[in-house]
C-alpha positions as CSV (number, residue, x, y, z in Angstrom):
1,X,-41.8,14.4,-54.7
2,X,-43.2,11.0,-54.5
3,X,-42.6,11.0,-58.2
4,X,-39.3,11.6,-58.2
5,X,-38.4,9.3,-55.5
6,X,-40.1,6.7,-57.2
7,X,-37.7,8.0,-60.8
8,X,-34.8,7.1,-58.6
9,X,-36.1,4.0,-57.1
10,X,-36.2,2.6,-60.9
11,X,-33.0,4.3,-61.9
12,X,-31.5,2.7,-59.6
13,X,-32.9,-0.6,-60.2
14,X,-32.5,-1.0,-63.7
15,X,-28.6,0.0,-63.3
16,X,-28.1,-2.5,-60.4
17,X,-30.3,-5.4,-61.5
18,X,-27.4,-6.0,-64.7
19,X,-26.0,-9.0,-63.9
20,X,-22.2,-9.0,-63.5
21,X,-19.8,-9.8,-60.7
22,X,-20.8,-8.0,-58.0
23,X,-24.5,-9.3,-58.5
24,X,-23.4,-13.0,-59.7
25,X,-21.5,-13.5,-56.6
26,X,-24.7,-12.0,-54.3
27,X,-26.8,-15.1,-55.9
28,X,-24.0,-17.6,-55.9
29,X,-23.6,-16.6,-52.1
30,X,-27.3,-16.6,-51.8
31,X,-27.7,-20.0,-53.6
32,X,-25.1,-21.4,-51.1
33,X,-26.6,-19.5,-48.2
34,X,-22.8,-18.8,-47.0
35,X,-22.3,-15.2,-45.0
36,X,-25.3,-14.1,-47.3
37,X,-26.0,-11.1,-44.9
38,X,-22.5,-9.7,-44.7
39,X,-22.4,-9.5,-48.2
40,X,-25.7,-8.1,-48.8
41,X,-25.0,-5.4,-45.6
42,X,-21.3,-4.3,-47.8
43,X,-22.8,-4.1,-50.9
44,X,-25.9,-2.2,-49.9
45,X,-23.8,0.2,-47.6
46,X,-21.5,0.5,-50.1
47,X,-23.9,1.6,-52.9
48,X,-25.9,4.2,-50.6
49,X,-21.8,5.8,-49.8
50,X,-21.2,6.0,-53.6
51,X,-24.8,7.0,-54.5
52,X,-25.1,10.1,-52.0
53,X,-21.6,10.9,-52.0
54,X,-22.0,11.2,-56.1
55,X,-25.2,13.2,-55.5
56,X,-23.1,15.8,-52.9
57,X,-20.2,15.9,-55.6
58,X,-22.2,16.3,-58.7
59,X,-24.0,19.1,-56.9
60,X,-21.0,21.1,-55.1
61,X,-19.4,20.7,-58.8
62,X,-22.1,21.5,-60.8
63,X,-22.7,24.6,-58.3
64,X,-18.9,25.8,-59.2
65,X,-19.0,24.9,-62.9
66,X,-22.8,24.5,-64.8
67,X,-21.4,23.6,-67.9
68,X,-19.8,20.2,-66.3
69,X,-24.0,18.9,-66.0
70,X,-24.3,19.0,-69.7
71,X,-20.6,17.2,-70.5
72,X,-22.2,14.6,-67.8
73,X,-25.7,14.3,-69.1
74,X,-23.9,13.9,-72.6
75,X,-21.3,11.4,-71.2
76,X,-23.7,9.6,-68.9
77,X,-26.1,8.9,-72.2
78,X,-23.0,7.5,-74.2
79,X,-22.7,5.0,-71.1
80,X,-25.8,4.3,-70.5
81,X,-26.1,3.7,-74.6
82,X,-23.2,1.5,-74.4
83,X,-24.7,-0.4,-71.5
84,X,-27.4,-1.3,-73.1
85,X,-25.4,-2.3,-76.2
86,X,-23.5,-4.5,-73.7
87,X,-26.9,-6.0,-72.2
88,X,-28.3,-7.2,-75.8
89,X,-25.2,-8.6,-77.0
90,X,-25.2,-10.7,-73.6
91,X,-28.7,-11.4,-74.5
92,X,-27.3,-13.5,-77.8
93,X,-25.2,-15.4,-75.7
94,X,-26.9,-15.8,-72.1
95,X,-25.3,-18.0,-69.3
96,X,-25.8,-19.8,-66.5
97,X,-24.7,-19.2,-62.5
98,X,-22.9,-22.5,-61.2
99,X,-21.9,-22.1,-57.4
100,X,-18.3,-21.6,-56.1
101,X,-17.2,-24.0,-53.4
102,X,-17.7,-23.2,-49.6
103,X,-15.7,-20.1,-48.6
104,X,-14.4,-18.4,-45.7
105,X,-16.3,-15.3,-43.9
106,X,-13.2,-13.2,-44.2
107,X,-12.2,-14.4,-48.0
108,X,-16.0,-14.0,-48.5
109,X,-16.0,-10.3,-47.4
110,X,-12.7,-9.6,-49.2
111,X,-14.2,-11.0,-52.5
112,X,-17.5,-8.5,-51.8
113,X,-15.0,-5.3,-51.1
114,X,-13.0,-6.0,-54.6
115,X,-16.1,-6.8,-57.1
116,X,-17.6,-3.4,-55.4
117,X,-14.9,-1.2,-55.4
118,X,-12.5,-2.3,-58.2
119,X,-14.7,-2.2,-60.5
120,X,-14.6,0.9,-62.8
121,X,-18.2,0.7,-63.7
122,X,-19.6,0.9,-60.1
123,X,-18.1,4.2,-59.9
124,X,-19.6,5.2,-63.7
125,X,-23.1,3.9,-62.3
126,X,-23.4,5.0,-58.9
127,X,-21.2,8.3,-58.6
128,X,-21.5,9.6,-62.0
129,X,-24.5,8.9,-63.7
130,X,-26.7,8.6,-60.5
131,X,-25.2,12.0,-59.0
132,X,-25.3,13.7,-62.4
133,X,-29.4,11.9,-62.6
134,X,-30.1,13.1,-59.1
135,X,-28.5,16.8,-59.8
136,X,-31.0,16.9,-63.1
137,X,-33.6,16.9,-60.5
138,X,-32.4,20.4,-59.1
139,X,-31.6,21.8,-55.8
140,X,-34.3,20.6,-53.5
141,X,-35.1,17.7,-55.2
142,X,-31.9,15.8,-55.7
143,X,-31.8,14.3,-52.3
144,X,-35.3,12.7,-53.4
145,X,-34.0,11.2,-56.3
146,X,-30.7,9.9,-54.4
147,X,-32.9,8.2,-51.7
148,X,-35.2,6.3,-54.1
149,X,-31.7,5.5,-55.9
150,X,-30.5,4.0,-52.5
151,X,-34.1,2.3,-51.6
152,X,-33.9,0.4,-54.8
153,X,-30.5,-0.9,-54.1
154,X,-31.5,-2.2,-50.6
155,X,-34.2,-3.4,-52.0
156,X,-32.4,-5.4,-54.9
157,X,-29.5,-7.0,-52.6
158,X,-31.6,-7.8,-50.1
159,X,-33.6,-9.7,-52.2
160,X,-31.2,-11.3,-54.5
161,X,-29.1,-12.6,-51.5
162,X,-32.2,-13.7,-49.3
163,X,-34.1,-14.8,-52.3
164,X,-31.5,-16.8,-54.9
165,X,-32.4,-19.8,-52.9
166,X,-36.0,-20.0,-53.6
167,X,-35.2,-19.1,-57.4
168,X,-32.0,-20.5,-57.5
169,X,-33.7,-23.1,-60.6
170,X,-34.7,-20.3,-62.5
171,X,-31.7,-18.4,-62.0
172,X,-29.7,-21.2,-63.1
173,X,-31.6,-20.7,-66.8
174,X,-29.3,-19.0,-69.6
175,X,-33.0,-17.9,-71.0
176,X,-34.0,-16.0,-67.3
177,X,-30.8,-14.4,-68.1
178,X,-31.5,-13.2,-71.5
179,X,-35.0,-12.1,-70.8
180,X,-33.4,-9.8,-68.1
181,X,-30.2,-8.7,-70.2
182,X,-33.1,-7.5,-72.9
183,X,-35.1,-5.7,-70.7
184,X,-32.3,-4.1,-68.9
185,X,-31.3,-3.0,-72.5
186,X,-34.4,-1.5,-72.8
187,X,-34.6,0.9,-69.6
188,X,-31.1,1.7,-70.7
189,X,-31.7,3.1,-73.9
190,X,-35.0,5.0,-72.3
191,X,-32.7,6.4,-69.6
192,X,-30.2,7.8,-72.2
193,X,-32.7,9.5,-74.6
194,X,-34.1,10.8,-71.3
195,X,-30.8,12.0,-70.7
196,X,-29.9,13.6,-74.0
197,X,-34.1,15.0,-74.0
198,X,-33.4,16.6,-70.8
Protein backbone atom coordinates (compact mmCIF):
# COMPACT_ATOMS: atom_id res chain seq x y z
CA UNK A 1 0.00 0.00 0.00
CA UNK A 2 2.80 2.29 0.99
CA UNK A 3 3.95 1.73 -2.52
CA UNK A 4 1.18 2.79 -4.07
CA UNK A 5 0.59 5.87 -2.06
CA UNK A 6 3.96 6.76 -2.67
CA UNK A 7 3.07 6.08 -6.95
CA UNK A 8 0.49 8.73 -6.46
CA UNK A 9 2.42 11.05 -4.33
CA UNK A 10 4.86 11.31 -7.57
CA UNK A 11 2.03 11.22 -10.07
CA UNK A 12 0.83 13.83 -8.63
CA UNK A 13 3.85 15.81 -8.34
CA UNK A 14 5.21 15.57 -11.63
CA UNK A 15 1.71 16.70 -13.19
CA UNK A 16 1.41 19.73 -10.83
CA UNK A 17 5.03 20.79 -10.60
CA UNK A 18 4.58 22.04 -14.75
CA UNK A 19 4.80 25.38 -14.61
CA UNK A 20 1.88 27.37 -16.06
CA UNK A 21 -0.66 29.84 -14.76
CA UNK A 22 -2.07 28.44 -11.98
CA UNK A 23 1.59 27.61 -10.56
CA UNK A 24 3.27 31.02 -11.94
CA UNK A 25 0.80 33.01 -10.14
CA UNK A 26 1.36 30.78 -6.70
CA UNK A 27 5.19 32.00 -6.94
CA UNK A 28 4.47 35.51 -8.16
CA UNK A 29 1.99 35.64 -5.05
CA UNK A 30 4.63 33.94 -3.00
CA UNK A 31 7.46 36.25 -4.25
CA UNK A 32 5.22 39.21 -3.29
CA UNK A 33 4.13 37.52 -0.08
CA UNK A 34 0.47 39.00 -0.85
CA UNK A 35 -2.63 36.64 0.46
CA UNK A 36 -0.13 33.76 -0.13
CA UNK A 37 -2.21 31.39 2.17
CA UNK A 38 -5.58 31.96 0.65
CA UNK A 39 -4.27 31.13 -2.48
CA UNK A 40 -2.36 28.18 -1.52
CA UNK A 41 -5.61 26.95 0.83
CA UNK A 42 -7.93 27.30 -2.93
CA UNK A 43 -5.66 25.72 -4.86
CA UNK A 44 -4.81 22.84 -2.61
CA UNK A 45 -8.65 22.29 -1.70
CA UNK A 46 -9.44 22.59 -5.06
CA UNK A 47 -7.03 19.91 -6.38
CA UNK A 48 -7.95 17.26 -3.54
CA UNK A 49 -12.15 18.08 -4.87
CA UNK A 50 -11.06 17.39 -8.48
CA UNK A 51 -8.59 14.59 -7.63
CA UNK A 52 -11.04 12.34 -5.37
CA UNK A 53 -14.04 13.29 -7.13
CA UNK A 54 -12.21 11.97 -10.56
CA UNK A 55 -11.17 8.93 -8.54
CA UNK A 56 -15.19 8.24 -7.46
CA UNK A 57 -16.20 9.06 -11.14
CA UNK A 58 -13.63 7.03 -12.94
CA UNK A 59 -14.57 4.13 -10.62
CA UNK A 60 -18.63 4.30 -10.58
CA UNK A 61 -17.96 4.64 -14.53
CA UNK A 62 -15.56 2.14 -15.08
CA UNK A 63 -17.83 -0.19 -12.75
CA UNK A 64 -20.88 0.41 -15.35
CA UNK A 65 -18.72 0.36 -18.49
CA UNK A 66 -14.93 -1.62 -18.34
CA UNK A 67 -14.17 -0.80 -21.68
CA UNK A 68 -14.21 3.13 -20.86
CA UNK A 69 -10.55 2.35 -18.65
CA UNK A 70 -8.81 1.31 -21.70
CA UNK A 71 -10.27 4.42 -24.09
CA UNK A 72 -8.89 6.40 -20.82
CA UNK A 73 -5.52 4.71 -20.31
CA UNK A 74 -5.14 5.09 -24.19
CA UNK A 75 -6.37 8.78 -24.10
CA UNK A 76 -4.64 9.69 -20.87
CA UNK A 77 -1.08 8.38 -22.54
CA UNK A 78 -1.75 10.58 -25.80
CA UNK A 79 -1.92 13.58 -23.12
CA UNK A 80 0.46 12.82 -21.05
CA UNK A 81 2.65 12.27 -24.46
CA UNK A 82 1.66 15.57 -25.55
CA UNK A 83 2.56 17.09 -22.25
CA UNK A 84 5.69 16.15 -22.32
CA UNK A 85 6.09 17.32 -25.98
CA UNK A 86 4.80 20.59 -24.59
CA UNK A 87 7.39 20.62 -21.62
CA UNK A 88 10.58 20.12 -24.01
CA UNK A 89 9.63 22.60 -26.49
CA UNK A 90 9.25 25.15 -23.41
CA UNK A 91 12.57 23.78 -22.48
CA UNK A 92 14.01 25.55 -25.94
CA UNK A 93 12.63 28.63 -25.08
CA UNK A 94 12.57 28.93 -21.04
CA UNK A 95 11.38 32.15 -19.25
CA UNK A 96 11.46 34.11 -16.53
CA UNK A 97 8.68 35.05 -13.57
CA UNK A 98 8.59 38.95 -13.14
CA UNK A 99 5.97 39.90 -10.27
CA UNK A 100 2.55 41.59 -10.93
CA UNK A 101 1.84 44.66 -8.95
CA UNK A 102 0.14 44.60 -5.44
CA UNK A 103 -3.39 43.22 -5.63
CA UNK A 104 -6.45 43.03 -3.72
CA UNK A 105 -7.56 39.88 -1.41
CA UNK A 106 -10.69 39.56 -3.26
CA UNK A 107 -9.18 40.22 -7.04
CA UNK A 108 -6.43 37.96 -5.69
CA UNK A 109 -8.94 35.03 -4.84
CA UNK A 110 -10.86 35.65 -8.02
CA UNK A 111 -7.62 35.36 -10.11
CA UNK A 112 -6.86 31.83 -8.10
CA UNK A 113 -10.71 30.48 -8.80
CA UNK A 114 -10.23 31.26 -12.81
CA UNK A 115 -6.48 29.88 -13.46
CA UNK A 116 -7.91 26.63 -11.37
CA UNK A 117 -11.06 26.09 -12.82
CA UNK A 118 -11.11 27.62 -16.33
CA UNK A 119 -8.55 25.88 -17.34
CA UNK A 120 -9.32 22.81 -19.50
CA UNK A 121 -6.16 21.04 -18.57
CA UNK A 122 -6.73 21.01 -14.78
CA UNK A 123 -9.69 18.91 -15.40
CA UNK A 124 -7.53 16.54 -18.07
CA UNK A 125 -4.81 16.27 -15.09
CA UNK A 126 -6.63 15.96 -12.07
CA UNK A 127 -10.15 14.31 -12.97
CA UNK A 128 -9.16 12.25 -15.85
CA UNK A 129 -5.88 11.06 -15.88
CA UNK A 130 -5.45 10.99 -12.04
CA UNK A 131 -9.01 9.17 -11.58
CA UNK A 132 -8.42 6.86 -14.60
CA UNK A 133 -4.37 6.38 -12.74
CA UNK A 134 -5.95 5.75 -9.39
CA UNK A 135 -8.79 3.28 -10.93
CA UNK A 136 -5.62 1.30 -12.64
CA UNK A 137 -4.77 0.54 -9.09
CA UNK A 138 -8.12 -1.55 -8.60
CA UNK A 139 -10.88 -1.52 -6.12
CA UNK A 140 -9.25 -1.30 -2.75
CA UNK A 141 -6.41 0.38 -3.81
CA UNK A 142 -7.51 3.34 -5.66
CA UNK A 143 -8.20 5.47 -2.65
CA UNK A 144 -4.41 4.87 -1.83
CA UNK A 145 -3.28 6.11 -5.00
CA UNK A 146 -5.82 9.32 -4.82
CA UNK A 147 -4.43 10.23 -1.35
CA UNK A 148 -0.81 10.18 -2.24
CA UNK A 149 -2.16 12.20 -5.47
CA UNK A 150 -3.68 14.74 -3.01
CA UNK A 151 -0.54 14.69 -0.38
CA UNK A 152 1.71 15.66 -3.27
CA UNK A 153 -0.36 18.62 -4.18
CA UNK A 154 -0.42 19.96 -0.63
CA UNK A 155 2.81 19.34 -0.47
CA UNK A 156 3.74 21.27 -3.79
CA UNK A 157 1.46 24.54 -3.14
CA UNK A 158 2.39 24.74 0.16
CA UNK A 159 5.73 24.99 -0.66
CA UNK A 160 5.84 26.98 -3.79
CA UNK A 161 3.71 29.75 -2.02
CA UNK A 162 5.59 29.69 1.40
CA UNK A 163 8.86 29.06 -0.28
CA UNK A 164 9.12 31.36 -3.70
CA UNK A 165 10.54 33.90 -1.37
CA UNK A 166 13.62 32.21 -0.27
CA UNK A 167 14.12 30.99 -4.03
CA UNK A 168 12.59 33.71 -5.58
CA UNK A 169 16.55 34.40 -7.37
CA UNK A 170 16.55 31.14 -8.68
CA UNK A 171 13.16 31.06 -9.73
CA UNK A 172 13.67 34.14 -11.62
CA UNK A 173 16.35 31.93 -13.95
CA UNK A 174 14.96 30.98 -17.59
CA UNK A 175 17.67 27.98 -17.09
CA UNK A 176 15.84 26.78 -13.43
CA UNK A 177 13.01 26.74 -15.77
CA UNK A 178 14.32 24.64 -18.45
CA UNK A 179 15.96 22.15 -16.24
CA UNK A 180 12.45 21.61 -14.71
CA UNK A 181 10.35 21.73 -18.09
CA UNK A 182 13.05 18.71 -19.17
CA UNK A 183 12.59 16.69 -16.31
CA UNK A 184 8.96 17.14 -16.22
CA UNK A 185 9.19 15.83 -19.83
CA UNK A 186 10.79 12.99 -18.73
CA UNK A 187 8.31 11.60 -15.91
CA UNK A 188 5.74 12.36 -18.57
CA UNK A 189 6.84 10.24 -21.15
CA UNK A 190 7.57 7.32 -18.22
CA UNK A 191 3.93 7.89 -17.07
CA UNK A 192 2.52 7.38 -20.60
CA UNK A 193 4.44 4.20 -21.54
CA UNK A 194 3.36 3.07 -18.01
CA UNK A 195 0.06 3.86 -19.17
CA UNK A 196 0.01 2.12 -22.58
CA UNK A 197 2.34 -1.08 -20.62
CA UNK A 198 -0.43 -1.36 -18.25
Amino acid sequence: MLSIWGTGLLTGLALIIAIGAQNAFVLRQGIRREHVGAVVALCIVSDAALILGGTAGIGALVSQFPAVLDILRYGGAAYLTWFAVRSFRSALKPAALTAEAPRSRGSVVATTLALTYLNPHVYLDTVVLLGSLANQQGEGSRWVFAAGAVVGSTIWFCALGYGARALSGVLKSPRTWRVVDVVIGVVMLALAVKLIVG
